[in-house]
DRENTORKOL-3810 file (N, C-alpha, C; in nm, 4 decimals):
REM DRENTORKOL-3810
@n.u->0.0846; n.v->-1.9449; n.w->-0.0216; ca.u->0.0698; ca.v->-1.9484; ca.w->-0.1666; c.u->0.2069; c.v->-1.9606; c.w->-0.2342
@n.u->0.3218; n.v->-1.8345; n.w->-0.1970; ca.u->0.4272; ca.v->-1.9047; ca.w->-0.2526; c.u->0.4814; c.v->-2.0383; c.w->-0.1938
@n.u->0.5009; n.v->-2.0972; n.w->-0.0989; ca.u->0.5328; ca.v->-2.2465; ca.w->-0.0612; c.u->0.4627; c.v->-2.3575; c.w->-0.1766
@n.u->0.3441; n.v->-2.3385; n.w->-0.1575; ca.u->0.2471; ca.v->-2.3989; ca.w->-0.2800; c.u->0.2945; c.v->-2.3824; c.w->-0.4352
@n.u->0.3285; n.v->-2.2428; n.w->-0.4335; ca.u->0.3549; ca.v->-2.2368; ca.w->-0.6100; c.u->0.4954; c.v->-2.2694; c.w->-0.6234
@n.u->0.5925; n.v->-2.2647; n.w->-0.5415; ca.u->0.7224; ca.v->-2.3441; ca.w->-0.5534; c.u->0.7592; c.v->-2.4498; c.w->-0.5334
@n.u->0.6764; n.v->-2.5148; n.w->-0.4874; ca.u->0.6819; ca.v->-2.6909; ca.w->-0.4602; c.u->0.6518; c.v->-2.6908; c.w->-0.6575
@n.u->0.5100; n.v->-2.6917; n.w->-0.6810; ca.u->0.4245; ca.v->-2.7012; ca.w->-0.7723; c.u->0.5351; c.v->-2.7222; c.w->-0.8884
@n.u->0.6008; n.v->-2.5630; n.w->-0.8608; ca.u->0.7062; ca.v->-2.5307; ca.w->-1.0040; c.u->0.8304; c.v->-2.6354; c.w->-0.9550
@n.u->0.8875; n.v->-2.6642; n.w->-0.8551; ca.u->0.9646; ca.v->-2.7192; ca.w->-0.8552; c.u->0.9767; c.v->-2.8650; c.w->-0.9434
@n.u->0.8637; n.v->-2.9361; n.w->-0.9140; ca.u->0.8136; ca.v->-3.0602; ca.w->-0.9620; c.u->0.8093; c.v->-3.0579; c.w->-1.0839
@n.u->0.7461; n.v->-2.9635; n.w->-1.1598; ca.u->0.7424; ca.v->-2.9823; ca.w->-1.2880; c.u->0.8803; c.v->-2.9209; c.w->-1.3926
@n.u->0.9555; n.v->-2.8919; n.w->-1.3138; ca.u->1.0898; ca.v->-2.8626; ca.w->-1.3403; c.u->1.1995; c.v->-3.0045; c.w->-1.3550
@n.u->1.1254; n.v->-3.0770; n.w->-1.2931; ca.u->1.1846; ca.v->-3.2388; ca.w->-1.2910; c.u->1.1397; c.v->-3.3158; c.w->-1.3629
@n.u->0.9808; n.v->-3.2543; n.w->-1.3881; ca.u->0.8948; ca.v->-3.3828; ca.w->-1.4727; c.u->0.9387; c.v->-3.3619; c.w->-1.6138
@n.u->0.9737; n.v->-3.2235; n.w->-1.6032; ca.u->0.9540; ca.v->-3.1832; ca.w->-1.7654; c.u->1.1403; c.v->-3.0978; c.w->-1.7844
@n.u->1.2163; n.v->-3.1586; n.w->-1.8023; ca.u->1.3383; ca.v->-3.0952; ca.w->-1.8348; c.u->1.3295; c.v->-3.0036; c.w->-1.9385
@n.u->1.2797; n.v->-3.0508; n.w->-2.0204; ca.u->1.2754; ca.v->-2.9824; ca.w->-2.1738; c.u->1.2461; c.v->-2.8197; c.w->-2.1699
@n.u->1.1193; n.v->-2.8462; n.w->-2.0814; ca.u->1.0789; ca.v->-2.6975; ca.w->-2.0441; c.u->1.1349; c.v->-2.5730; c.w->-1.9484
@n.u->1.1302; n.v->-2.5255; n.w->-1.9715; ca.u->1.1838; ca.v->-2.3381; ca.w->-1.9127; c.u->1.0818; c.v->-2.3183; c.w->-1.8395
@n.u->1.1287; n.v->-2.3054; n.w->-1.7171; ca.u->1.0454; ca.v->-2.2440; ca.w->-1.6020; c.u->1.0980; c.v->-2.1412; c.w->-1.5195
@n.u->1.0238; n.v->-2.0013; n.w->-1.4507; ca.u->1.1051; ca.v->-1.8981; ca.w->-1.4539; c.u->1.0031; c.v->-1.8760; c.w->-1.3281
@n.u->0.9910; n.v->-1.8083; n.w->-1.2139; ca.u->0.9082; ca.v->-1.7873; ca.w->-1.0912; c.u->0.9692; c.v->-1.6323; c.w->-1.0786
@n.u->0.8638; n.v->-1.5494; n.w->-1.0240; ca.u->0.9157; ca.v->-1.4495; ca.w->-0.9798; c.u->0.7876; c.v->-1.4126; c.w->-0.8650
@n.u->0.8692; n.v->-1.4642; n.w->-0.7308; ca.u->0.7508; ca.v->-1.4037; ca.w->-0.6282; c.u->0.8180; c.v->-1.2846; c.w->-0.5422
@n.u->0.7139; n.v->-1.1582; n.w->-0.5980; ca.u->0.7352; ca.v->-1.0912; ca.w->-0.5328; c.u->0.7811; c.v->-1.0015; c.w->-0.3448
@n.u->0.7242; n.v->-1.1437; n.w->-0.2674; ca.u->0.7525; ca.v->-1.1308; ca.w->-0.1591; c.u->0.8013; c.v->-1.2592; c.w->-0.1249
@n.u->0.8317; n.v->-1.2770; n.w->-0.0309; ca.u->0.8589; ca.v->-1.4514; ca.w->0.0847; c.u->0.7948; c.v->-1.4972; c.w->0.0996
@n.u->0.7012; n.v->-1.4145; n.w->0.1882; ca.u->0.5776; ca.v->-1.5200; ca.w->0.2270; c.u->0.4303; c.v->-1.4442; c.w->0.2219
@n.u->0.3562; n.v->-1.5293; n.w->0.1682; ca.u->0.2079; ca.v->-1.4648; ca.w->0.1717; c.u->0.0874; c.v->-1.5599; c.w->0.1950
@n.u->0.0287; n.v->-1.5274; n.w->0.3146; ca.u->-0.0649; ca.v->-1.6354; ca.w->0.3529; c.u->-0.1971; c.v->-1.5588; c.w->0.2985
@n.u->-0.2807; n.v->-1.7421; n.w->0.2147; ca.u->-0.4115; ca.v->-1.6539; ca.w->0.1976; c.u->-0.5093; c.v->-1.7603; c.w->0.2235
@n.u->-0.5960; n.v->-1.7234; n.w->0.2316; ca.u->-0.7176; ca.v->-1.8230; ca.w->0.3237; c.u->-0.7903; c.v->-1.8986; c.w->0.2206
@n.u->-0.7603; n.v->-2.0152; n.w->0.1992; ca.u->-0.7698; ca.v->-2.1134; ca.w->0.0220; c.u->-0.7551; c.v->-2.3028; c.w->0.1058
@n.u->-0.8650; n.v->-2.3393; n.w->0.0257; ca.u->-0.8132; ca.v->-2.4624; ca.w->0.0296; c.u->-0.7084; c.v->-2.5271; c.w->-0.0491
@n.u->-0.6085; n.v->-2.5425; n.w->0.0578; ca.u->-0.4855; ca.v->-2.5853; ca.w->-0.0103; c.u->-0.4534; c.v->-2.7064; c.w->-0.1343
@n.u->-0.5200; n.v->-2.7911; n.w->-0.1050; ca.u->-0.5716; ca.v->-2.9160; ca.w->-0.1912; c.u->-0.6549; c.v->-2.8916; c.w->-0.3380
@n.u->-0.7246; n.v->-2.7716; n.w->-0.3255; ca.u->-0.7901; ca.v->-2.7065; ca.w->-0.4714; c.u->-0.7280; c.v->-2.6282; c.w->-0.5429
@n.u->-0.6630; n.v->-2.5731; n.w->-0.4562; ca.u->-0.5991; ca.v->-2.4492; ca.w->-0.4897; c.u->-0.4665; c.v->-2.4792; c.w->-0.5682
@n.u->-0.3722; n.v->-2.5747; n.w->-0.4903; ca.u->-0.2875; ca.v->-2.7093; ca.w->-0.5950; c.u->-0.2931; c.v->-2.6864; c.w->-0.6937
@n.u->-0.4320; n.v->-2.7840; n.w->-0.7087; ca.u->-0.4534; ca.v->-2.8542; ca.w->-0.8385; c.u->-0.5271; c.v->-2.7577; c.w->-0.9370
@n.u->-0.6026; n.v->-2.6443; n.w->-0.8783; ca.u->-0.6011; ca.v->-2.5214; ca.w->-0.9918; c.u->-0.4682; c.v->-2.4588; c.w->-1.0402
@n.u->-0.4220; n.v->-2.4188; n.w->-0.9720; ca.u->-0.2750; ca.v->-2.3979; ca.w->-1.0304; c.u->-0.2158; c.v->-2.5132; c.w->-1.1463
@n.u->-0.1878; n.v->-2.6339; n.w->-1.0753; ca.u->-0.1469; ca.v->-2.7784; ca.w->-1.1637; c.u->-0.2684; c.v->-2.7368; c.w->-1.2651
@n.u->-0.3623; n.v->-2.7638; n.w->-1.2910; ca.u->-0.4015; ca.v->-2.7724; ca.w->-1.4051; c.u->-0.4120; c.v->-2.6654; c.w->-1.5595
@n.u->-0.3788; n.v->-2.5692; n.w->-1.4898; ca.u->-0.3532; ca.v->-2.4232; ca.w->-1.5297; c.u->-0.1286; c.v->-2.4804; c.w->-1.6494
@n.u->-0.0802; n.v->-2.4734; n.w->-1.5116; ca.u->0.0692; ca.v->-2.5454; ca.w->-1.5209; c.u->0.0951; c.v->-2.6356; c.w->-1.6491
@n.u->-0.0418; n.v->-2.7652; n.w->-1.6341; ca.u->-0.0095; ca.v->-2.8693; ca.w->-1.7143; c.u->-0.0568; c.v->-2.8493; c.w->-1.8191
@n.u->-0.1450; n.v->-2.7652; n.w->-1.8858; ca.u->-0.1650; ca.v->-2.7133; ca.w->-2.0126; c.u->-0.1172; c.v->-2.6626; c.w->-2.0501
@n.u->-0.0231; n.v->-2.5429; n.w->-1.9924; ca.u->0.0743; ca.v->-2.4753; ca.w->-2.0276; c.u->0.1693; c.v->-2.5675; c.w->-2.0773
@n.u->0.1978; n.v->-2.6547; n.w->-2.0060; ca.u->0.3312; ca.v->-2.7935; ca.w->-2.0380; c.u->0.2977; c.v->-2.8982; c.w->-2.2045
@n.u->0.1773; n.v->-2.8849; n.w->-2.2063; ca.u->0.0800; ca.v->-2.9935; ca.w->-2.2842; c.u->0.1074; c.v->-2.8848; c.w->-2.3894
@n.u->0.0496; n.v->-2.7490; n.w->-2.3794; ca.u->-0.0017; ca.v->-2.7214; ca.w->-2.5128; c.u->0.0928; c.v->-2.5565; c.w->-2.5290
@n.u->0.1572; n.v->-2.5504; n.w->-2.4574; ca.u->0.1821; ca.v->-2.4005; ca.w->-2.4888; c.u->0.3363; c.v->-2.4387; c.w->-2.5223
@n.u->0.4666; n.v->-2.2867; n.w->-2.4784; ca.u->0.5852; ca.v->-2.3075; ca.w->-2.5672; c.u->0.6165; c.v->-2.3509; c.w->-2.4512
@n.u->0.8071; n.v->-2.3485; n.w->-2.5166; ca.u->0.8645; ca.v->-2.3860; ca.w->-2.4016; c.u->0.9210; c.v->-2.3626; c.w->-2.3235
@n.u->0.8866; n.v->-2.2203; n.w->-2.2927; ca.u->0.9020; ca.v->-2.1450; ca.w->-2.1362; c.u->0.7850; c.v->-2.1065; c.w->-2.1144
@n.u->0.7784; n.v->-2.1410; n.w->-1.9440; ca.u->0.7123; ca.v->-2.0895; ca.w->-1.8565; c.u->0.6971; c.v->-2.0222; c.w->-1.7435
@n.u->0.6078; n.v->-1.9370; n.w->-1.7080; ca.u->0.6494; ca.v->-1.8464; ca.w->-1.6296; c.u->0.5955; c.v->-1.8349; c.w->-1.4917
@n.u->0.5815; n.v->-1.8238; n.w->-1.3678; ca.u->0.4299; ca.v->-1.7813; ca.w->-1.2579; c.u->0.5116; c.v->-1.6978; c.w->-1.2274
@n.u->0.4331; n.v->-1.5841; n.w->-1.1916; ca.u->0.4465; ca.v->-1.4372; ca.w->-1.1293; c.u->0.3096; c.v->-1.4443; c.w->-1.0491
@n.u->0.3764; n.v->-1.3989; n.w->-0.9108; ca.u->0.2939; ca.v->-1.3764; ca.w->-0.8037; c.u->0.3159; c.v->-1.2270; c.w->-0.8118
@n.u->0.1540; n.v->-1.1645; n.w->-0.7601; ca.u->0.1439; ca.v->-1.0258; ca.w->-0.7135; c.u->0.0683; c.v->-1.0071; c.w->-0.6059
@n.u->0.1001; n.v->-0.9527; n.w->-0.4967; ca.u->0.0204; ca.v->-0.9015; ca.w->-0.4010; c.u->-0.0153; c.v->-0.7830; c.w->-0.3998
@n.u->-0.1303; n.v->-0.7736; n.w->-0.3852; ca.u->-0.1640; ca.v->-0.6265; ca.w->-0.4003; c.u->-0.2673; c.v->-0.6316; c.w->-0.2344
@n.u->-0.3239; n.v->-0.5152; n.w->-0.2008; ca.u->-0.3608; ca.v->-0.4507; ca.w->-0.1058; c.u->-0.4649; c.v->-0.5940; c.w->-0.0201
@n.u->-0.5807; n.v->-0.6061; n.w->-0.1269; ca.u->-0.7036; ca.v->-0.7161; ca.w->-0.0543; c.u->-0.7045; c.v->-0.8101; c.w->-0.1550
@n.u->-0.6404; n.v->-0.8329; n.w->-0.2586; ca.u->-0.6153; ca.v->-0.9453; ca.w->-0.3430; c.u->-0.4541; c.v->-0.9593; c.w->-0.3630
@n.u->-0.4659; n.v->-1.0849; n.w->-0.4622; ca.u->-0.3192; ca.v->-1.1344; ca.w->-0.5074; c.u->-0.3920; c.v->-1.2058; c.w->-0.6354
@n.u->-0.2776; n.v->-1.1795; n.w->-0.7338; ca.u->-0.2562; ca.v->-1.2607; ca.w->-0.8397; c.u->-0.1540; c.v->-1.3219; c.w->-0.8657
@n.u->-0.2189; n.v->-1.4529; n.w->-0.9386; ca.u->-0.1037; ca.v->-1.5295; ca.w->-1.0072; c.u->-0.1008; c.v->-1.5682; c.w->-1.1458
@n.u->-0.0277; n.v->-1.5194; n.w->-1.2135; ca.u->-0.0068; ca.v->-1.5033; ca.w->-1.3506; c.u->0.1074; c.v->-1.6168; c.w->-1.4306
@n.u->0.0587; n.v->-1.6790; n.w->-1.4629; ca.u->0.1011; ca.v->-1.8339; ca.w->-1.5354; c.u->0.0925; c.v->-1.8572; c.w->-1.7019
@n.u->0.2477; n.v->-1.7947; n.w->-1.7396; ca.u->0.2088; ca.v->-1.7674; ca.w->-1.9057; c.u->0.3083; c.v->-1.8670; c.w->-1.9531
@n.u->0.3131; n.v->-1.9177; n.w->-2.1068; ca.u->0.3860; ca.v->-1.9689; ca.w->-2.2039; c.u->0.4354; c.v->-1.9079; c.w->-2.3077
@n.u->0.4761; n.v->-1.9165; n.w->-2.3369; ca.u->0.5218; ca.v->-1.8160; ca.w->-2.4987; c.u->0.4973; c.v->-1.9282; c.w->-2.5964
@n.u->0.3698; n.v->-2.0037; n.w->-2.5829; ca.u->0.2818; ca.v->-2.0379; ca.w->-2.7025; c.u->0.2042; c.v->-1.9775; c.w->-2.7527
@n.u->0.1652; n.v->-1.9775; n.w->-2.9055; ca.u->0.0568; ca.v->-1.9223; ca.w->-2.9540; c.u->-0.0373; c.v->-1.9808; c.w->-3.0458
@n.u->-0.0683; n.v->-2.0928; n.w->-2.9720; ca.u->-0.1423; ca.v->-2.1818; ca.w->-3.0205; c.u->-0.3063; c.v->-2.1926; c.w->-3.0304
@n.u->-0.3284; n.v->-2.0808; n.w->-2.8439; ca.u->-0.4688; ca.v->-2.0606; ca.w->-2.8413; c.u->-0.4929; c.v->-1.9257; c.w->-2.9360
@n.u->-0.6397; n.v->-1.9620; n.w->-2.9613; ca.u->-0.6950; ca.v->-1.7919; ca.w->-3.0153; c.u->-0.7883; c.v->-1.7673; c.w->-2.9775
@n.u->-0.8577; n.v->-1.6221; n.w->-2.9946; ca.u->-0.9188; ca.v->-1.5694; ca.w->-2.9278; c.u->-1.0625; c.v->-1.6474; c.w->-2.9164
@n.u->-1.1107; n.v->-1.7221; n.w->-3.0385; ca.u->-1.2101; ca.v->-1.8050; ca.w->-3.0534; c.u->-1.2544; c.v->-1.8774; c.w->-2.9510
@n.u->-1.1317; n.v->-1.9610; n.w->-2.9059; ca.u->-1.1362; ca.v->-2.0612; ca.w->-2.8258; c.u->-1.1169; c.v->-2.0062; c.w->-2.7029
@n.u->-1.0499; n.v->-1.8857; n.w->-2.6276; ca.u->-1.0483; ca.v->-1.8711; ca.w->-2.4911; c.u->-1.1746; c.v->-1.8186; c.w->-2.4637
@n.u->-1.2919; n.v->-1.7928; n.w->-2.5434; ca.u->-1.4320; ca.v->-1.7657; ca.w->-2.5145; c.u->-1.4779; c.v->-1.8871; c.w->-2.4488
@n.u->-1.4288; n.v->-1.9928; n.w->-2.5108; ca.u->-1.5192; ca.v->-2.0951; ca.w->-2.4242; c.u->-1.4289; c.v->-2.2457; c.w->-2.3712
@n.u->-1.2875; n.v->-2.1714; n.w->-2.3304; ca.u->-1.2178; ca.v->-2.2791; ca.w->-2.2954; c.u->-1.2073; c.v->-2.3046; c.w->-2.1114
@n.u->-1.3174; n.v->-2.2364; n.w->-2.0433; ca.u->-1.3232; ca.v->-2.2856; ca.w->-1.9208; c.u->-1.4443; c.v->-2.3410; c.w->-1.9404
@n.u->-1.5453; n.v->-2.3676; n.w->-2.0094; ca.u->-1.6782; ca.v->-2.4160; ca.w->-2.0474; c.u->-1.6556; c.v->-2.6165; c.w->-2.0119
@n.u->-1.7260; n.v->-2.6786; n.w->-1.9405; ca.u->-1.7242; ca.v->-2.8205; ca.w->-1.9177; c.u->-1.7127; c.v->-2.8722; c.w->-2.0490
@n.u->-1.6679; n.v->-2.9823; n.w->-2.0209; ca.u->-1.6191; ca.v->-3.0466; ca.w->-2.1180; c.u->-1.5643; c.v->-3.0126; c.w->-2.2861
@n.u->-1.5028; n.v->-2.8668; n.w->-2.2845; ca.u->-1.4723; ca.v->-2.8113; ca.w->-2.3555; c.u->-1.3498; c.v->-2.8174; c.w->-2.3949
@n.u->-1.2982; n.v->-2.8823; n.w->-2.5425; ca.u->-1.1957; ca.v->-2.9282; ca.w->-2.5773; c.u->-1.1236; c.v->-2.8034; c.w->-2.6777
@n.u->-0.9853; n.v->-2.7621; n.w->-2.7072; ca.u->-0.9902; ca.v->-2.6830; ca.w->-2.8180; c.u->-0.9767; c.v->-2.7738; c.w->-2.9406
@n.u->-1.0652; n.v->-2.7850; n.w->-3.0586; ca.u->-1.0488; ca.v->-2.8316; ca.w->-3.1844; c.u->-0.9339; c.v->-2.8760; c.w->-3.2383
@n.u->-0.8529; n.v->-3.0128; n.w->-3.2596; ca.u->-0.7512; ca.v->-3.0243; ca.w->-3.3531; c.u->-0.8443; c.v->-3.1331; c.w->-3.4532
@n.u->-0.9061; n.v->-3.0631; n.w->-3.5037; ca.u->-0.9063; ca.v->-3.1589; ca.w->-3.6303; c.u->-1.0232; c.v->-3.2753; c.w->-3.6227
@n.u->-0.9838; n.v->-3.3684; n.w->-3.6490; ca.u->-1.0150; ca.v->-3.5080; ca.w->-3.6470; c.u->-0.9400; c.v->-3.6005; c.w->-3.5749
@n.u->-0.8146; n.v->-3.5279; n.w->-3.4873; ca.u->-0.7869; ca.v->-3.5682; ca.w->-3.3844; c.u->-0.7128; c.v->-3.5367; c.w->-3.2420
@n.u->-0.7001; n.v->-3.5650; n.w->-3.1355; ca.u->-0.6745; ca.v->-3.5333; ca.w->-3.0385; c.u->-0.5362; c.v->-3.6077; c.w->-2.9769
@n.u->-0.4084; n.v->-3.5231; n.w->-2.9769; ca.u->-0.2909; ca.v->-3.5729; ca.w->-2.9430; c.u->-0.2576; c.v->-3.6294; c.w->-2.8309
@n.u->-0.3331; n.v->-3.5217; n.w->-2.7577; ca.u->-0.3170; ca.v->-3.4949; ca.w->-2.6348; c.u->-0.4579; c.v->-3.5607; c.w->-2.5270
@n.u->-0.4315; n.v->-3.6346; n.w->-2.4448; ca.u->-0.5704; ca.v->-3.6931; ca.w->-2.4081; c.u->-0.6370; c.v->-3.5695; c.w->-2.2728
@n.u->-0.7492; n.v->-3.6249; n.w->-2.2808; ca.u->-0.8103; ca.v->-3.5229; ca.w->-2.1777; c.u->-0.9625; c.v->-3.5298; c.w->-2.1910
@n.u->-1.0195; n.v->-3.4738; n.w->-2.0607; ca.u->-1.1894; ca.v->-3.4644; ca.w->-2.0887; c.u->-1.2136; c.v->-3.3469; c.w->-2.1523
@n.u->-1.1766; n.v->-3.2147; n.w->-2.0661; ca.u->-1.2043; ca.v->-3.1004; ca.w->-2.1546; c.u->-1.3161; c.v->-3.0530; c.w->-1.9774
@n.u->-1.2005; n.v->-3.1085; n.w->-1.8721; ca.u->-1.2801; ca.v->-3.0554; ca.w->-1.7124; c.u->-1.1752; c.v->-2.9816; c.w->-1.6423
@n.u->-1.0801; n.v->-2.9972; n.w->-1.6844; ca.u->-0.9215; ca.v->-2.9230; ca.w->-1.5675; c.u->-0.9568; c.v->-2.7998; c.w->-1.5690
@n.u->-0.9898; n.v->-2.6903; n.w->-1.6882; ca.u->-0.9875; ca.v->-2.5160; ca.w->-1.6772; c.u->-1.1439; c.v->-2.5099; c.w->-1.5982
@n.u->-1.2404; n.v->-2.6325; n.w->-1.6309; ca.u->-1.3682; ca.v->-2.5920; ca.w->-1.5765; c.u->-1.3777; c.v->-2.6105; c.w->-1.3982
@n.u->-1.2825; n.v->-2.7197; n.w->-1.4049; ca.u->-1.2485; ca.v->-2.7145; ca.w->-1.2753; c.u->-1.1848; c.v->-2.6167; c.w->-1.1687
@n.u->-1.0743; n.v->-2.5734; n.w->-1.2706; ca.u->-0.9936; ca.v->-2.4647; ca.w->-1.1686; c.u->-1.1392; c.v->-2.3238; c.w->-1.1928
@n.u->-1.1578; n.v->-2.3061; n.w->-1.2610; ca.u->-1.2485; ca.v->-2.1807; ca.w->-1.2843; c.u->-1.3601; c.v->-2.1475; c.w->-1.1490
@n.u->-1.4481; n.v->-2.3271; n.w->-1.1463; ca.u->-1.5072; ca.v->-2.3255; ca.w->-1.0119; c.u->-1.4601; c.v->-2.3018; c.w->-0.8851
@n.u->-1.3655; n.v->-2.3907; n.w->-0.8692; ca.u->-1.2766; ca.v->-2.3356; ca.w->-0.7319; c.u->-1.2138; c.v->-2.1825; c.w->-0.6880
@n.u->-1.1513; n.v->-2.1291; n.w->-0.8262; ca.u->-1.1211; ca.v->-2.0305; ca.w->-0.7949; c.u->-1.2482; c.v->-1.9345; c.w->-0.7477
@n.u->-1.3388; n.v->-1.9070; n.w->-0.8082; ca.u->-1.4927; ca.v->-1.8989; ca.w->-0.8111; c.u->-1.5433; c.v->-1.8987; c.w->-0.6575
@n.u->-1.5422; n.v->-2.0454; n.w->-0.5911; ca.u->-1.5568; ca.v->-2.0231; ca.w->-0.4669; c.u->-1.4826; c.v->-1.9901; c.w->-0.3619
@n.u->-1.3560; n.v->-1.9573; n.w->-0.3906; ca.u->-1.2694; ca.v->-1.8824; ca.w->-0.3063; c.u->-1.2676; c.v->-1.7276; c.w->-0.3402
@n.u->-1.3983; n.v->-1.6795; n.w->-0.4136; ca.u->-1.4933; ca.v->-1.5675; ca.w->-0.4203; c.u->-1.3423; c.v->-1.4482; c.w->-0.4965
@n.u->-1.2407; n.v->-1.6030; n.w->-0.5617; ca.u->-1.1961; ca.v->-1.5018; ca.w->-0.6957; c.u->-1.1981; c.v->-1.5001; c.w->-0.8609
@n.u->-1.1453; n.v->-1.5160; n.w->-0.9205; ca.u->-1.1186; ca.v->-1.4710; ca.w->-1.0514; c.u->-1.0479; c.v->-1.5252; c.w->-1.1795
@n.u->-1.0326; n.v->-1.5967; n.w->-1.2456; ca.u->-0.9134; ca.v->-1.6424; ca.w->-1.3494; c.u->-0.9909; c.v->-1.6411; c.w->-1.4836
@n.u->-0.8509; n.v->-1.5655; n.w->-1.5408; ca.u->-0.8985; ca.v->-1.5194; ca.w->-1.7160; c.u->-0.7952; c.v->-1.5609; c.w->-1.8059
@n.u->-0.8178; n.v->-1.5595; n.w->-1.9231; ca.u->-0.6716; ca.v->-1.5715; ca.w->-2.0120; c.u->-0.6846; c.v->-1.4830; c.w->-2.1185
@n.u->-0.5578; n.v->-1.4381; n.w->-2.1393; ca.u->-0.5088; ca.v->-1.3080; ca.w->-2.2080; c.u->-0.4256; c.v->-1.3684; c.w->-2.2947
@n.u->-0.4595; n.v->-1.3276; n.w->-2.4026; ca.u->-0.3622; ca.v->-1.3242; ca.w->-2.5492; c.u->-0.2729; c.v->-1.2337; c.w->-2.5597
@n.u->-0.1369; n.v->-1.2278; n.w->-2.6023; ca.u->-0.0640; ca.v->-1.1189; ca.w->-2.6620; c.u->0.0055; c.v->-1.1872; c.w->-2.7933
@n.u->0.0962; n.v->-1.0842; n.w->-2.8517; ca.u->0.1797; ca.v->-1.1913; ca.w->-2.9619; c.u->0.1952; c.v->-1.3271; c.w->-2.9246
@n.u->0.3136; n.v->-1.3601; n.w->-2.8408; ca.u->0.3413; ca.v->-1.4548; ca.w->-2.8418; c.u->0.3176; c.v->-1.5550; c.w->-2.6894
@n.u->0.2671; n.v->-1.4834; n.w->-2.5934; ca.u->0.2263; ca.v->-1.5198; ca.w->-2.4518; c.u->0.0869; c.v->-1.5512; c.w->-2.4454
@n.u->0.0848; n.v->-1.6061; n.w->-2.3396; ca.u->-0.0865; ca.v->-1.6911; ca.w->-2.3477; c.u->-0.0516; c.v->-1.7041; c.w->-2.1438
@n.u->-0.1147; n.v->-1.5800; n.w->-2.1241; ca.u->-0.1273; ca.v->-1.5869; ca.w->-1.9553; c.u->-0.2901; c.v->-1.6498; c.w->-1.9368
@n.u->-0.2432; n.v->-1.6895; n.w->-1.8098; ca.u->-0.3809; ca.v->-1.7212; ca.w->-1.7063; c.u->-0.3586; c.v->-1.6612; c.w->-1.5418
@n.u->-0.4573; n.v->-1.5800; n.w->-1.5291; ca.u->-0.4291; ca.v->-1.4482; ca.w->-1.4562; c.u->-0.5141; c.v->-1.5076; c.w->-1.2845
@n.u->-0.5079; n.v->-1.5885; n.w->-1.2477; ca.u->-0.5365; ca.v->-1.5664; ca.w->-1.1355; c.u->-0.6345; c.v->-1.4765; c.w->-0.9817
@n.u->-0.6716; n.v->-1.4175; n.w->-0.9698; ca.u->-0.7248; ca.v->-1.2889; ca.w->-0.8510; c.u->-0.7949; c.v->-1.3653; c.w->-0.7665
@n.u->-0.7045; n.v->-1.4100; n.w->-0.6263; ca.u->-0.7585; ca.v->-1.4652; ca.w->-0.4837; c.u->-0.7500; c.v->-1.3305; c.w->-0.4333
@n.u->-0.8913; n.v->-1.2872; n.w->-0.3429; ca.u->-0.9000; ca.v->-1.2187; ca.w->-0.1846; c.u->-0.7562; c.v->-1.2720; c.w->-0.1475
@n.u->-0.7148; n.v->-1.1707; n.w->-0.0706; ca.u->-0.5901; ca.v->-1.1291; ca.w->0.0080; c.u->-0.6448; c.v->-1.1492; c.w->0.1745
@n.u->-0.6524; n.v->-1.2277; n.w->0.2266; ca.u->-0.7003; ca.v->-1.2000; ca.w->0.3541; c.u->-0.8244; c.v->-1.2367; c.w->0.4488
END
């Protein structure tokens, strides 16, 4: 998982200069039993909204804990509200700008990562604070 989330961050550290990216994994190495190929691109899609729509630092914090691990992927945007994280892993669920859309997209990446994480029988939520907008991660450990 960290090999995965430091490639991931590495890349978008190149794609995106502009942006602040900050990693803090708590250990070296932590193996967890995930399809690597879903698991990616849940992360990436988690990543690229953050890049798309949030500020301009970003953060992943890995935690291991006992029979799970989290990964915690915030912005210091505050663009979402509470309205919309009710139903922003929902299919084809866009957040509202208006009469128009800047940013292109279906409105399937959070519904996507949500399922996968889902069948790797874990967890992902998003949390508001002032100015942070996490997406919290919880894979089985093992």
């Amino acid at each position: 998982i960290i090999e995965v989330s430091d490639a991931i961050t590495n890349r978008y550290k190149i794609q995106f200069p502009d942006k602040e990216f900050h990693t803090s994994f708590k250990i070296e190495s932590l193996i967890c039993n995930a399809d690597v190929f879903h698991i990616e691109n849940a992360i990436n899609n988690i990543l690229d909204n953050a890049v798309k729509y949030g500020g301009p630092i970003i953060s992943i914090v890995l935690i291991p804990k006992d029979k799970s691990l989290d990964i915690l992927i915030s912005d210091n945007g505050n663009t979402l509200t509470k309205t919309n994280t009710d139903r922003i892993f929902e299919k084809f669920y866009r957040v509202p700008k208006g009469n128009t859309h800047d940013v292109k997209g279906f409105g399937i990446g959070l519904y996507y990562t949500k399922t996968i994480i889902e069948k790797h029988k874990g967890s992902v939520n998003v949390e508001l604070s002032k100015n942070l907008t996490t997406f919290k991660i919880t894979l089985p450990n093992g």
